[in-house]
C-alpha positions in Angstrom: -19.3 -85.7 -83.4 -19.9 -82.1 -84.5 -21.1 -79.5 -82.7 -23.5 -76.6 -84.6 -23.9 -73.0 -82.5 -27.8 -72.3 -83.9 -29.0 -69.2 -84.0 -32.4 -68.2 -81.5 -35.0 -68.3 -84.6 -37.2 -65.5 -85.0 -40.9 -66.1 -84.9 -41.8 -67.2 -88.6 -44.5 -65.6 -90.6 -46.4 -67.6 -92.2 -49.2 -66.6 -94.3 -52.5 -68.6 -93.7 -53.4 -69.1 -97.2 -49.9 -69.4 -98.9 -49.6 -73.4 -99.8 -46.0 -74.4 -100.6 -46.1 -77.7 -103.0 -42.9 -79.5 -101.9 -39.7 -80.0 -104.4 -38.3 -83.0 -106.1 -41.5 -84.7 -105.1 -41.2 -87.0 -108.4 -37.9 -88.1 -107.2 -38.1 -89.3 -103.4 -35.6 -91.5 -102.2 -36.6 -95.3 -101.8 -36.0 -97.1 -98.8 -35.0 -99.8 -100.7 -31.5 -99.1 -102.3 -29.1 -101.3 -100.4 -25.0 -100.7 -100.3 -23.1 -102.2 -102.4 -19.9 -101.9 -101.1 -16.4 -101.0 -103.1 -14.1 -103.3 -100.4 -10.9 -101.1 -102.2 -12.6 -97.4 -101.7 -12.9 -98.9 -98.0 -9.6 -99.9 -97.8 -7.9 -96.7 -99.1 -10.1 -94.3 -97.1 -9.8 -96.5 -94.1 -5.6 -96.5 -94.4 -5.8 -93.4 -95.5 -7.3 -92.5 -92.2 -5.4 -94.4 -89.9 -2.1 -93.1 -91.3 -3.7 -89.3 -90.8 -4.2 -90.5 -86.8 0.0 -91.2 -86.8 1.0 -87.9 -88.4 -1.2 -86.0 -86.2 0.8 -87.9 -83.4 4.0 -87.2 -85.0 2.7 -83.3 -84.9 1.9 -83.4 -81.0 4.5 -85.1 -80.1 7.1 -82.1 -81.6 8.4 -84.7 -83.8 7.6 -82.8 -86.8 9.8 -79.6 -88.4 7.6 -76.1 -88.2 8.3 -75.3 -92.0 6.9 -79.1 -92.9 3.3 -78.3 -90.9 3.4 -74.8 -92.3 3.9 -76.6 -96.0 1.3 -78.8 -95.0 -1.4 -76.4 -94.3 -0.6 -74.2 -97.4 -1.3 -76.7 -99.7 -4.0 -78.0 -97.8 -6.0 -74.5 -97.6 -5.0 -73.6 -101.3 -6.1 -76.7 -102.6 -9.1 -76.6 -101.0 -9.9 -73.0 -102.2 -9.1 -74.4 -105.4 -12.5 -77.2 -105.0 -14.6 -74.4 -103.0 -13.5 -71.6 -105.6 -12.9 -73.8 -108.8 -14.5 -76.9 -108.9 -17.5 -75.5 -107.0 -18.2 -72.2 -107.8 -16.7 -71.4 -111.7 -16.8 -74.9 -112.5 -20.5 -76.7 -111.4 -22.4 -73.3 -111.0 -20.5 -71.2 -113.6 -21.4 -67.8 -110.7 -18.3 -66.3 -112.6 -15.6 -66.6 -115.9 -12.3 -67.1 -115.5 -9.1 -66.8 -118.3 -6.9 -69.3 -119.3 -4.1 -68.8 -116.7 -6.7 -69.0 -113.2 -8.2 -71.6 -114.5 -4.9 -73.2 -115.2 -3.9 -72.6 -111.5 -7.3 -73.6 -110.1 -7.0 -77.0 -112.0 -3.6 -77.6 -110.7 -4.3 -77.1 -107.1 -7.5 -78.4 -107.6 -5.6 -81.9 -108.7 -3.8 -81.9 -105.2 -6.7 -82.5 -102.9 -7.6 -86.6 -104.9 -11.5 -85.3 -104.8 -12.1 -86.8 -108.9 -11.2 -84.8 -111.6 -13.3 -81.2 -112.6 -15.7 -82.8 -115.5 -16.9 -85.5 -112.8 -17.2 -83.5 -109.4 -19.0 -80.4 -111.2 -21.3 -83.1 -113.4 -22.4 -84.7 -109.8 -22.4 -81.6 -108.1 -25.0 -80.3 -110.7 -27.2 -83.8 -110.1 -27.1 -83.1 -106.2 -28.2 -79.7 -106.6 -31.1 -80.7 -108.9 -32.1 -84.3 -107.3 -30.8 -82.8 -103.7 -31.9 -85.5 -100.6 -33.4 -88.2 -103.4 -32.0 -91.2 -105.1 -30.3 -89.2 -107.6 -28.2 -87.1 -105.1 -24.6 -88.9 -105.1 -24.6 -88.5 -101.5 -27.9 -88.3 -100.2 -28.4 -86.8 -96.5 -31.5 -88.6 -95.9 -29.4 -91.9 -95.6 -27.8 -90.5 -92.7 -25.0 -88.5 -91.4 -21.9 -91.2 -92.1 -23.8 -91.8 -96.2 -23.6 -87.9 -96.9 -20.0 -87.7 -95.2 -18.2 -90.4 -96.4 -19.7 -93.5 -96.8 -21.4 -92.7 -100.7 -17.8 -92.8 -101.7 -17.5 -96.6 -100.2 -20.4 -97.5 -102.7 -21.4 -98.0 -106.2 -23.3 -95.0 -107.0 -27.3 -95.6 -107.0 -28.6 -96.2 -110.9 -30.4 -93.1 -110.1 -27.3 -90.7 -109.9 -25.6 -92.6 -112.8 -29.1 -92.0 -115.0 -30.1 -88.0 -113.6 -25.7 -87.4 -114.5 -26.6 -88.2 -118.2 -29.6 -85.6 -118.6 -27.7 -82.7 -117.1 -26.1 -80.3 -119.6 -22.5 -80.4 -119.3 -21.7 -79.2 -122.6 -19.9 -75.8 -121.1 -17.1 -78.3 -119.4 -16.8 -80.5 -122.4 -15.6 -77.3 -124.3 -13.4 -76.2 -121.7 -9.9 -77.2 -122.7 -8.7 -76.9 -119.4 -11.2 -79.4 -117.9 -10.4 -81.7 -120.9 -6.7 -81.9 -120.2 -7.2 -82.7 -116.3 -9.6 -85.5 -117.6 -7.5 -87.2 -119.8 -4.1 -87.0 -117.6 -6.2 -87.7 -114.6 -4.6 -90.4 -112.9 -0.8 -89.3 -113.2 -1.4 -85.9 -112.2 -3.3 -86.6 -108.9 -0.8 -89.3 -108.1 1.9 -86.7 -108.3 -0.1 -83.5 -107.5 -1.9 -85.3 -104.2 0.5 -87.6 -102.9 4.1 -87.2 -104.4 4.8 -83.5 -104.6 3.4 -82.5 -101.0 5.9 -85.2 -99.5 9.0 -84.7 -101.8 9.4 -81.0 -100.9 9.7 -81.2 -97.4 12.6 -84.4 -97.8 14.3 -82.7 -100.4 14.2 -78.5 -99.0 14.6 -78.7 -95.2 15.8 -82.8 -94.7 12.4 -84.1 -93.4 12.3 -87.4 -93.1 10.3 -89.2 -96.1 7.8 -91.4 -93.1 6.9 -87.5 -91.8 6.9 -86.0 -94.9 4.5 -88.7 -96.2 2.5 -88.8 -92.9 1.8 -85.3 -92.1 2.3 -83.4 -95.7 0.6 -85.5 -97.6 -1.5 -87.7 -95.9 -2.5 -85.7 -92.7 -2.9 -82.8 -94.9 -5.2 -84.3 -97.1 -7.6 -86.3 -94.8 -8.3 -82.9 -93.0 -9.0 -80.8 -96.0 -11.2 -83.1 -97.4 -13.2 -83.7 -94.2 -13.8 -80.0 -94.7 -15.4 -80.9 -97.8 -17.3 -83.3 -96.8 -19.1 -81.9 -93.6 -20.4 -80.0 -96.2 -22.4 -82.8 -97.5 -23.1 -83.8 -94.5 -23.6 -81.1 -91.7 -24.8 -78.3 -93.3 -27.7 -80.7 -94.8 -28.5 -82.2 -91.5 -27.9 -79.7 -88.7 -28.8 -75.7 -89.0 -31.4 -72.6 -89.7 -33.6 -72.7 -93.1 -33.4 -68.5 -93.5 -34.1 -68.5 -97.6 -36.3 -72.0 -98.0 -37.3 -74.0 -95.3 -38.6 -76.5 -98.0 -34.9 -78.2 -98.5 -32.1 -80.1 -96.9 -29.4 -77.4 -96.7 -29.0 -75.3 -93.8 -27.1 -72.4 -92.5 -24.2 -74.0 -90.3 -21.8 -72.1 -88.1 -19.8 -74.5 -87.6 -19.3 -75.0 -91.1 -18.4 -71.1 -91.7 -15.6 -71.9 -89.3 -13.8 -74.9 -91.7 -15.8 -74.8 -95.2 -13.8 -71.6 -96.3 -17.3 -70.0 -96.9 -19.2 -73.0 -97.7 -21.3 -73.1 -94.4 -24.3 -70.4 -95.9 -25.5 -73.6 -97.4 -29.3 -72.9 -97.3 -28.1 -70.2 -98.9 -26.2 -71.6 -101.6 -28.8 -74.0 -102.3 -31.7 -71.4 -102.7 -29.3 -68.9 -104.8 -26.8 -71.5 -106.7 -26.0 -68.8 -109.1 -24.3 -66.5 -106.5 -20.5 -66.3 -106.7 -20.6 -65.6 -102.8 -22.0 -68.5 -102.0 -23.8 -66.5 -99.3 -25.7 -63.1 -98.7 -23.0 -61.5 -97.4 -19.8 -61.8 -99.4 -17.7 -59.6 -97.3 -17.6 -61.7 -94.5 -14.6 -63.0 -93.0 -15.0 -66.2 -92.6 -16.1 -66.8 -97.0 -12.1 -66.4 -97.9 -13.2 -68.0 -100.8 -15.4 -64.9 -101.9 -11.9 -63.1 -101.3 -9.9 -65.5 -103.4 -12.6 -64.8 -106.6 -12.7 -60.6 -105.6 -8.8 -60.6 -105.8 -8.3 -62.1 -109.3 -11.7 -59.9 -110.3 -9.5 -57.0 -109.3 -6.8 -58.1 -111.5 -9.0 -58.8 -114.4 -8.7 -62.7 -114.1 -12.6 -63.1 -113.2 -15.3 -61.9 -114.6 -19.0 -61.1 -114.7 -19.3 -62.3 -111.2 -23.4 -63.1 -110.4 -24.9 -62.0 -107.2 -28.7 -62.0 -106.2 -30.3 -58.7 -105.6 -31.4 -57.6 -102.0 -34.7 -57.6 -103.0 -34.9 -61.2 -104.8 -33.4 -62.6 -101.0 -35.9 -60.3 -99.1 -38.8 -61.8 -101.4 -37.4 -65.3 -100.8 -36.6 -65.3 -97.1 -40.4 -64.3 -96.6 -41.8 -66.5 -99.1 -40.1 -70.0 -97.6 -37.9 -69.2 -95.1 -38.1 -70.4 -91.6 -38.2 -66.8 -89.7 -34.5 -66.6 -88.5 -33.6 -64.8 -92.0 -32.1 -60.9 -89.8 -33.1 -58.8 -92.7 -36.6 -56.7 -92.3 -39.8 -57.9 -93.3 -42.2 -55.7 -92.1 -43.1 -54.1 -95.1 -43.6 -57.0 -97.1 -45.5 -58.4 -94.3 -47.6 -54.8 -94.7 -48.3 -55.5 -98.4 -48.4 -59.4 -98.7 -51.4 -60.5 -101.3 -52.8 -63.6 -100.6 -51.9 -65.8 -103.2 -50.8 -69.4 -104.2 -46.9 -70.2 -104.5 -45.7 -72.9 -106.5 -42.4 -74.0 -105.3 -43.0 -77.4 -107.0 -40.8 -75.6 -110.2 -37.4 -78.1 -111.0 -34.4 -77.4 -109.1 -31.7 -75.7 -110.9 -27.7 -76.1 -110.5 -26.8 -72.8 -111.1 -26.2 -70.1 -114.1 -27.2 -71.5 -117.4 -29.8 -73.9 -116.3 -32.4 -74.1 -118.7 -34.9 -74.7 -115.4 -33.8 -71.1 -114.9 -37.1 -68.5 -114.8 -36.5 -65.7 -117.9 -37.3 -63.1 -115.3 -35.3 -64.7 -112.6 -32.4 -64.2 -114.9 -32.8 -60.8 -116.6 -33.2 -59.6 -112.7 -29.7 -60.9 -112.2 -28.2 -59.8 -114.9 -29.7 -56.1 -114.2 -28.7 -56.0 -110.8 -25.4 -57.2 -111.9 -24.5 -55.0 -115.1 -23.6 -58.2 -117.0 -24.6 -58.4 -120.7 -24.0 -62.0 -121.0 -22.6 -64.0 -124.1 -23.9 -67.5 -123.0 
């Protein structure tokens, strides 16, 4: 059960004669597809589960050493910064560049958390951003709260998902020698990376017994982080405020800026993929992984990190947003022209997308300095 604090909404403006066509209408999702159930995914996640439920025990009971939790939650929240940061943000949106060596140590914490390799999480992460709440979306929200969560990965992916994947451009990862590598040596590296390494360094360091180390290092830790992830398929699509477009799935959830690591501005995200920040406000506390990207920026790892202008998110929030967005519309309340808005226009997955508007992206790259080489 999760529990959202919602903001009081504002009273929304809406103009009279503004008509909003609405997105992905070519793609809807059938209420047809039935599940067709992977018995060993079940398995796996289901142990995998159980055996999280024993190391928590072994943690409240005091049966566990302080330095193996305190291993257990490094890994867990570095790992995880390595999906949110990595995976997520340089990899499926491309919001920033990275050199050689942090993407070298985003790949290899990125290979601890067992969430697929880079080339197949940012190509499906690029289909749910384009196809979001349809057929084509790996794990569609509309089929409910335990589908988006967990349950898509119990399945065979819908023929949908497997035919969008194939007409979205992933040339930029197939060139990226980094990504290639992970690919190739998949299977070793996350069975070392996500299962062996977390438990040996606990047994072999400070004598904790391998059935704790294995319990709460390893398994405990990664059944939590990845939970994380996945409430953001599943919460912040279901439960929240619509501030940017009111016309999608994704919303603002605060319980989600609480565990996501700054993945909770979702309606955000989803209306600005583009946006290293992942949100409007990248100095916030709560988005450590914003911090994560400005520290290595600092230190010339990252570059030409993308951000939306103040004025494209004003123009947006009062375009489609529901009224809770906190910024001031007044004037453009004052000077709104009457007018018909298409938001029927394809979804994009982030910088690069050829669905990308030429002014849309010239206005970035203004308000952002960047002279880009793409």
């Amino acid at each position: 059960m999760f529990v959202t604090l919602r903001s009081q909404p504002k009273t929304a403006y809406n103009p009279p004669t503004t008509i909003h066509l609405q997105k992905n209408q070519n793609h809807e999702s059938s209420n047809k597809y039935s599940w067709d159930i992977v018995w060993f995914n079940v398995f796996v996640l289901g142990y995998l589960h159980l055996a999280a439920v024993y190391g928590l025990v072994l943690v409240l009971t005091g049966n566990t050493k302080i330095s193996t939790i305190c291993w257990g939650l490094f890994v867990g929240i570095t790992s995880s910064m390595a999906v949110t940061g990595g995976a997520h943000r340089l990899w499926a949106h491309k919001t920033y560049k990275a050199n050689l060596p942090l993407r070298i140590l985003l790949a290899t914490f990125m290979t601890m958390t067992f969430q697929n390799h880079i080339y197949e999480w940012a190509r499906d992460h690029r289909v749910h951003h384009k196809y979001a709440e349809t057929d084509a979306d790996p794990h569609n929200a509309k089929r409910g709260f335990f589908f988006s969560h967990v349950g898509w990965l119990m399945v065979k992916k819908h023929k949908d998902v497997i035919e969008k994947g194939k007409t979205v451009d992933v040339s930029d990862l197939e060139q990226d020698s980094v990504v290639v590598f992970q690919r190739k040596y998949y299977a070793p590296l996350v069975l070392f990376g996500t299962f062996i390494f977390p438990m040996l360094v606990p047994w072999y360091f400070w004598n904790e017994s391998i059935s704790i180390s294995w319990h709460v290092a390893t398994v405990l830790r990664y059944v939590m982080s990845v939970n994380m992830v996945w409430c953001t398929n599943s919460a912040a699509h279901l439960y929240g405020t619509k501030p940017y477009d009111k016309n999608i799935g994704p919303t603002q959830n605060q319980m989600m800026l609480i565990i996501g690591l700054g993945e909770g501005f979702h309606n955000y995200h989803h209306t600005f993929p583009w946006d290293y920040k992942a949100a409007e406000f990248g100095n916030d506390i709560r988005n450590i992984t914003t911090s994560m990207i400005d520290f290595f920026a600092k230190i010339g790892w990252a570059t030409e990190l993308k951000t939306t202008s103040p004025e494209m998110i004003r123009r947006r929030a009062f375009r489609t947003g529901d009224g809770t967005w906190d910024g001031d519309l007044t004037e453009m309340k004052r000077n709104f022209v009457e007018k018909k808005l298409d938001d029927s226009k394809e979804e994009v997955w982030g910088w690069g997308d050829k669905a990308m508007g030429r002014d849309e992206m010239r206005e970035i790259q203004i308000s952002n300095g960047i002279i880009c080489s793409e």
